[in-house]
PABAVEX-827556 format. One record per atom (N, C-alpha, C): y, x, z; residue in three letters. Coordinates in steps of 0.02 Angstrom, whole numbers, plus 50000, padded with zeros to 5 digits. Each point is the difference from the previous one (the first is absolute). Layout:
PT      c2      c1      c3     r
PT       Y       X       Z   ala
...
//
This chain:
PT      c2      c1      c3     r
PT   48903   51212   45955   unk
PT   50009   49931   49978   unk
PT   49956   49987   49939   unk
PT   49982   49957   50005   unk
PT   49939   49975   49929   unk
PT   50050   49973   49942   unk
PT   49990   50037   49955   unk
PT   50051   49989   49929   unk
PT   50013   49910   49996   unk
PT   49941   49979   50000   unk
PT   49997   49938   49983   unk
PT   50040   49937   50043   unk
PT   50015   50055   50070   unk
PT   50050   49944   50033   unk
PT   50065   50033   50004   unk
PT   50001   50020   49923   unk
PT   50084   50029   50011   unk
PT   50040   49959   49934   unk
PT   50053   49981   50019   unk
PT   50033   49943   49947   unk
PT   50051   50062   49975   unk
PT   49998   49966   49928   unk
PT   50062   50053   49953   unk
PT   50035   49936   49996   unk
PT   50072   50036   50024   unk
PT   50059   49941   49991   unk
PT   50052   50050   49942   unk
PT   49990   49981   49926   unk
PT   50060   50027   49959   unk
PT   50073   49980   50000   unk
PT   50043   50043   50002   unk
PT   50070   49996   50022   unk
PT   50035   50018   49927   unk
PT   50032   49921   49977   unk
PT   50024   50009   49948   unk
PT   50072   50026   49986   unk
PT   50027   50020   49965   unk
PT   50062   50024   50002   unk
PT   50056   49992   49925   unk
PT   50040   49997   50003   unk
PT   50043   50037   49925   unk
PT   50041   50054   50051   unk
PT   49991   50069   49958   unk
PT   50010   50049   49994   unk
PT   50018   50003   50085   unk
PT   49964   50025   50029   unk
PT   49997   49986   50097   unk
PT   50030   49958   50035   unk
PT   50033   49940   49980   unk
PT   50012   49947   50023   unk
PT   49955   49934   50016   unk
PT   49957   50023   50054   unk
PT   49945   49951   50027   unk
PT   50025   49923   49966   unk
PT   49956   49970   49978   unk
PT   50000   49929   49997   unk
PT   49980   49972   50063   unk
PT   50023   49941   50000   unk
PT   49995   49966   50062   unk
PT   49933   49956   50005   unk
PT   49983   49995   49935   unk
PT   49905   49970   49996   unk
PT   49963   50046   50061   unk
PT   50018   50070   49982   unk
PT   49943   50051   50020   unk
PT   50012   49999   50084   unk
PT   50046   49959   50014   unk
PT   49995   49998   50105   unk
PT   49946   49956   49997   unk
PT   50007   49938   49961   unk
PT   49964   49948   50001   unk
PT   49921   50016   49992   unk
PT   49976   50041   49953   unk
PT   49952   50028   49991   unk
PT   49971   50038   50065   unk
PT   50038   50050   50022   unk
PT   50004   50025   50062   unk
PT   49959   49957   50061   unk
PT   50056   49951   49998   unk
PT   49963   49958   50040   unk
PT   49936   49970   50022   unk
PT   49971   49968   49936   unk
PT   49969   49961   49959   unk
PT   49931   50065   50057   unk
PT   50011   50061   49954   unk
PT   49972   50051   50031   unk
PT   49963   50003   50062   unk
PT   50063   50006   50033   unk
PT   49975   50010   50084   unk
PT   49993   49944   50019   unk
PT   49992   49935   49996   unk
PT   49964   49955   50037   unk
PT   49930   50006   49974   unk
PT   49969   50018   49931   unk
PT   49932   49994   49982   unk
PT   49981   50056   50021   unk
PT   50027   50062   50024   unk
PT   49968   50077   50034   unk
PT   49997   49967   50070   unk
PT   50051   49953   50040   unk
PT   49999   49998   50067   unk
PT   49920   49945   49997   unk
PT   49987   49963   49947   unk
PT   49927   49960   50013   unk
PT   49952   50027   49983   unk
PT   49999   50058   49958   unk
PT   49954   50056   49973   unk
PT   49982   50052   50057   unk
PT   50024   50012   50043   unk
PT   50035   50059   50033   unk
PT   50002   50060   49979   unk
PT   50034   49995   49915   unk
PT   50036   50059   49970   unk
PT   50037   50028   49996   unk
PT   50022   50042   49955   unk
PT   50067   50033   49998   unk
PT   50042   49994   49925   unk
PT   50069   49995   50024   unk
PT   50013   49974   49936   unk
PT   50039   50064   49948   unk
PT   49998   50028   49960   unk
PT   50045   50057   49954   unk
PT   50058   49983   49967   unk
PT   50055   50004   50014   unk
PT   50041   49987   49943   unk
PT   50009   50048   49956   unk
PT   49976   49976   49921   unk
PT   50001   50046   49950   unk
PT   50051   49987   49932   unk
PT   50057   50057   50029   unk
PT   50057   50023   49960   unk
PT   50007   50027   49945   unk
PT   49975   49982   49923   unk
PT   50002   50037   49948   unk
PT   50080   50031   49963   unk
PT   50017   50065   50015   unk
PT   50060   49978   49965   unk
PT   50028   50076   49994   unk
PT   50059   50006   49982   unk
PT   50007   50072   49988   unk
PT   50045   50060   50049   unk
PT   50013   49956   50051   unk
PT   50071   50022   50045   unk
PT   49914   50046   50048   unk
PT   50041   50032   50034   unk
PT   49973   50053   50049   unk
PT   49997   49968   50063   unk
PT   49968   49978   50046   unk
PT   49973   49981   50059   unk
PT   50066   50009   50055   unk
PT   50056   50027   49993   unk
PT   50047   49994   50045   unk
PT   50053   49955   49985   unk
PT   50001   49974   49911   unk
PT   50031   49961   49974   unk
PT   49979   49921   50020   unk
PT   49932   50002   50016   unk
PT   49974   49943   50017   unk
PT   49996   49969   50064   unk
PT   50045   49917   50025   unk
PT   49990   50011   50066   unk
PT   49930   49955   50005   unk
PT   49939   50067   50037   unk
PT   49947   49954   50012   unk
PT   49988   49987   50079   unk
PT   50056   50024   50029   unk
PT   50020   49944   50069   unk
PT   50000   49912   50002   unk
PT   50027   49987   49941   unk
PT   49987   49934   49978   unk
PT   49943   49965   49994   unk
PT   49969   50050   49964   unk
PT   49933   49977   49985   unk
PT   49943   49989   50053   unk
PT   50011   50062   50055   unk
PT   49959   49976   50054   unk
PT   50020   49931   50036   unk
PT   50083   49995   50000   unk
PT   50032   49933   50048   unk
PT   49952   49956   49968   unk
PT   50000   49978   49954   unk
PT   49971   49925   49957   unk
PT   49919   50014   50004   unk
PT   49979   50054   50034   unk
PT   49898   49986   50004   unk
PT   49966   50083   49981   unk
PT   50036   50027   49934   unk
PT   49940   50045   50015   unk
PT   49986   50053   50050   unk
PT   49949   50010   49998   unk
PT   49990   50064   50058   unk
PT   50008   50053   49966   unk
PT   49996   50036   49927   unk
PT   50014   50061   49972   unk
PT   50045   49988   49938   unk
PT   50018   50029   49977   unk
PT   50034   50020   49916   unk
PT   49972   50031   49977   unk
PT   49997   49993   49941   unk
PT   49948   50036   49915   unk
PT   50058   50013   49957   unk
PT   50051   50055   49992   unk
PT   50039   49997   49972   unk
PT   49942   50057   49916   unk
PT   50027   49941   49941   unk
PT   49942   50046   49950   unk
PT   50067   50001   49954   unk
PT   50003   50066   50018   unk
PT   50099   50029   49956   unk
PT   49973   50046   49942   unk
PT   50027   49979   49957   unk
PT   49995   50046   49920   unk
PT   50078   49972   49968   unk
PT   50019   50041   49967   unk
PT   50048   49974   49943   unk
PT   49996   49936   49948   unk
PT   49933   50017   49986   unk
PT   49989   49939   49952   unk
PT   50006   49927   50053   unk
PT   50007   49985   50054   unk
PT   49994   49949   50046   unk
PT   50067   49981   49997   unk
PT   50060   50034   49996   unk
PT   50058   49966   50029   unk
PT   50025   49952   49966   unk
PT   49998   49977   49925   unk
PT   49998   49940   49976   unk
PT   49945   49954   50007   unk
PT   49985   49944   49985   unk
PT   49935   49981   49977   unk
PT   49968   49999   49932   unk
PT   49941   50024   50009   unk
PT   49971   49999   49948   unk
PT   49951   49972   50003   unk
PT   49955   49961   49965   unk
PT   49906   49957   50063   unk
PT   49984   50066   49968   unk
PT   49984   50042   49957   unk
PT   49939   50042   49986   unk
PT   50010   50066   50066   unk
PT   50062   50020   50006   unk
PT   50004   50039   50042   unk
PT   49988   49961   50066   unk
PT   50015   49971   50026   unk
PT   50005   49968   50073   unk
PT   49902   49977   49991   unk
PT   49994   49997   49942   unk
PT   49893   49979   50010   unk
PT   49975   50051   50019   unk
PT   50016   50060   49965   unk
PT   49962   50075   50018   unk
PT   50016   50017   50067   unk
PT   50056   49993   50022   unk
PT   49986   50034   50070   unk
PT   49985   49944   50043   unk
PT   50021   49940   50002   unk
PT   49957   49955   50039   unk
PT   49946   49992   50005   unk
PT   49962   50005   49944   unk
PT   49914   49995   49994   unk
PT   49985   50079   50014   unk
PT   50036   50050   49991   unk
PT   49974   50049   50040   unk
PT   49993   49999   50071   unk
PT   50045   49967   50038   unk
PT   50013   50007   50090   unk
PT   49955   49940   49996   unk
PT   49987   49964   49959   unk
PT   49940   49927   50039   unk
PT   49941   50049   49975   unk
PT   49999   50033   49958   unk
PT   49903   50039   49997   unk
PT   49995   50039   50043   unk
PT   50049   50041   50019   unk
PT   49994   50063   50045   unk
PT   50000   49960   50086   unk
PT   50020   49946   50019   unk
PT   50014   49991   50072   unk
PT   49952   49919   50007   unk
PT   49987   49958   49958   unk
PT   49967   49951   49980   unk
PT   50008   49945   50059   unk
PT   50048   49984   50002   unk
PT   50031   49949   50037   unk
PT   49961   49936   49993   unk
PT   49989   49959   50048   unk
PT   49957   49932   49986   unk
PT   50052   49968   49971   unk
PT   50058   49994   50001   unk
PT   50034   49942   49972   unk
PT   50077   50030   49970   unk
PT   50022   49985   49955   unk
PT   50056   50004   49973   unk
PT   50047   49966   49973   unk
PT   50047   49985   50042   unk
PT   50062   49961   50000   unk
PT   50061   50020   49955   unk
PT   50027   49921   49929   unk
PT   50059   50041   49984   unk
PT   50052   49940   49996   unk
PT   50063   50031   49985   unk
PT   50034   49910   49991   unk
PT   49978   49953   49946   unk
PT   50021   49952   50000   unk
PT   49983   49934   49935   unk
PT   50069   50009   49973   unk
PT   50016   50049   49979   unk
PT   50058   50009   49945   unk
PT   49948   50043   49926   unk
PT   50052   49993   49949   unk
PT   49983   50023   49957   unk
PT   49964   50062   50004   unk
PT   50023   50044   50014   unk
PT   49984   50074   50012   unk
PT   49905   49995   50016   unk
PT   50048   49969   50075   unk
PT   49935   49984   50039   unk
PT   49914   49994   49971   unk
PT   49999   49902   49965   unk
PT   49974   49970   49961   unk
PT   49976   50068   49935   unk
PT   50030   50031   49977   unk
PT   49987   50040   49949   unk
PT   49954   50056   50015   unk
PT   50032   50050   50038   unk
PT   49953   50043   50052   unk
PT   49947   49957   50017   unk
PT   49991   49954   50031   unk
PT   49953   49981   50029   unk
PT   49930   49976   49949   unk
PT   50036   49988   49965   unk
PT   49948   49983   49945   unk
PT   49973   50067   49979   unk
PT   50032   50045   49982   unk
PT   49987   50088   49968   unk
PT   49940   50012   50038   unk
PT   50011   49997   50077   unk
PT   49962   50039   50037   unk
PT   49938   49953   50019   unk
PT   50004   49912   49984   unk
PT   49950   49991   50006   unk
PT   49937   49995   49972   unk
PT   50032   50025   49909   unk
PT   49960   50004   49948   unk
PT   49979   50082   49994   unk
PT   50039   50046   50030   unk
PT   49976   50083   49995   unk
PT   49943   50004   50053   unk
PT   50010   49942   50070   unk
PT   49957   50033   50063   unk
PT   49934   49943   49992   unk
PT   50018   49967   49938   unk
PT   49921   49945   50006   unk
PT   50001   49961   50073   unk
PT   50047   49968   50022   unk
PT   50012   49976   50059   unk
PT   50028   49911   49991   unk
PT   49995   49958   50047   unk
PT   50036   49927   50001   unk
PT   50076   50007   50009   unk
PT   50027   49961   49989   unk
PT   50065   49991   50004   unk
PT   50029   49921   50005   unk
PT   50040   50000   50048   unk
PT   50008   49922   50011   unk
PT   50090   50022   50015   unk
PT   50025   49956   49938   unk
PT   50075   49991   50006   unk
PT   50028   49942   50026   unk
PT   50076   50015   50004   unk
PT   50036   49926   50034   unk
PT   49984   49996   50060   unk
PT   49976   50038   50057   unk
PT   49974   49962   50056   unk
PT   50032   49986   50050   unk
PT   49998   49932   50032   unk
PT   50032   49979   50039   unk
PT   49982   50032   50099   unk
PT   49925   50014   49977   unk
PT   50001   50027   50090   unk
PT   49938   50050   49994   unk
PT   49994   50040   50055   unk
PT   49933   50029   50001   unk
PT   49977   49997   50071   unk
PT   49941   49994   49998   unk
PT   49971   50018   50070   unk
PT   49927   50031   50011   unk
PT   49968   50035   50041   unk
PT   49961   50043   50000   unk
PT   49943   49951   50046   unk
PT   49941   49984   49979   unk
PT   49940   49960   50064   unk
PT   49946   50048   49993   unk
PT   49986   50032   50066   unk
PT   49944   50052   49998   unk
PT   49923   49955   49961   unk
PT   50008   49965   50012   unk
PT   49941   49957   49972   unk
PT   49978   49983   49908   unk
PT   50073   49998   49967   unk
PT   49988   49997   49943   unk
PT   50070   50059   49961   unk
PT   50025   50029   50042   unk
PT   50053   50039   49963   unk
PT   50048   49990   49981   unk
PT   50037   50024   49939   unk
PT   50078   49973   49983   unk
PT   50001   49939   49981   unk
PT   50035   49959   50005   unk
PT   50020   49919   49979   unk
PT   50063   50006   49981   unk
PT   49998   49974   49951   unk
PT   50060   50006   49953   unk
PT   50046   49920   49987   unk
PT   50039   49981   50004   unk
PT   50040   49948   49951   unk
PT   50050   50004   49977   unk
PT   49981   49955   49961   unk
PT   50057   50018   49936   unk
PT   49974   49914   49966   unk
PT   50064   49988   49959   unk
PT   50036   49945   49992   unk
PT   49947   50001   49913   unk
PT   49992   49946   49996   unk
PT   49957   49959   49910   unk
PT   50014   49945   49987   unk
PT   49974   49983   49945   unk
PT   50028   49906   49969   unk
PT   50095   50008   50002   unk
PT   50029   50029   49972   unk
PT   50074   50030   50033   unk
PT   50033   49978   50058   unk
PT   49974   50037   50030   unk
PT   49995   49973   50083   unk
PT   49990   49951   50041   unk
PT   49968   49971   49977   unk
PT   49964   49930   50023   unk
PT   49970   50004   50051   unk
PT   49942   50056   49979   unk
PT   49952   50008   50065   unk
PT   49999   50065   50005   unk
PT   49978   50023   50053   unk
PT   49968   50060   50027   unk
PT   49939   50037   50009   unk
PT   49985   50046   49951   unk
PT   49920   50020   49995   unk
PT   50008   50078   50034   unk
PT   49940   49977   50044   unk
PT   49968   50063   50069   unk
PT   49938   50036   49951   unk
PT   50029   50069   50005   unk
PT   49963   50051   49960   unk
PT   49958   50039   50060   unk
PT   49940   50009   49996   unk
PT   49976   50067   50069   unk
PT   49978   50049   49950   unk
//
């Protein structure tokens, strides 16, 4: 599979109790891998051991694999810990696209990793879709939601 058509979907949690953003995310996921024809990862930062985790779930809602990235320092949140090993599994596997919720956490991480990987970042977004012709298209809501501006 070509890295670049593989979507990272992060699966947020307090202390292994999936949030319910991260199905949504999930989702979000596998419709832009099913127009990509990628594959999607769900990536689990956290501290419980891989049998603690149900990532049966995770395939139901879209992805095709699990990335469980388990250390101790993960099972609370922390952004400095949850940056290091996230920006480690996005340098080492280099996913074209990476998906997280629009919650705090989210928004925060997302910013970390888009200022460590020298990369764009487009928050708030309302849809995504993939056109072989010009690539990701993005929207997301401006003017406080007035209108709608299309990012490629």
């Amino acid at each position: 599979m070509n890295s670049g058509k593989q979507i990272f979907a992060i699966v947020e949690h307090t202390e292994g109790a999936i949030k319910p953003v991260s199905f949504e995310v999930l989702h979000a996921a596998r419709v832009l891998a099913d127009q990509m024809g990628g594959q999607v990862l769900a990536v689990y930062p956290g501290g419980q051991s891989e049998s603690e985790i149900d990532c049966q779930s995770f395939i139901q809602y879209g992805a095709d694999r699990v990335l469980v990235l388990r250390h101790p320092d993960l099972a609370r949140y922390t952004v400095l810990a949850h940056l290091d090993a996230l920006q480690s599994a996005i340098e080492s596997r280099r996913p074209g696209v990476v998906l997280l919720p629009a919650s705090t956490h989210g928004k925060e991480i997302a910013a970390g990793l888009s200022a460590r990987l020298k990369t764009g970042l487009a928050t708030d977004c309302v849809s995504l879709d993939f056109d072989s012709g010009e690539g990701l298209q993005v929207r997301r809501p401006v003017n406080g939601g007035k209108a709608i501006s299309t990012l490629i």
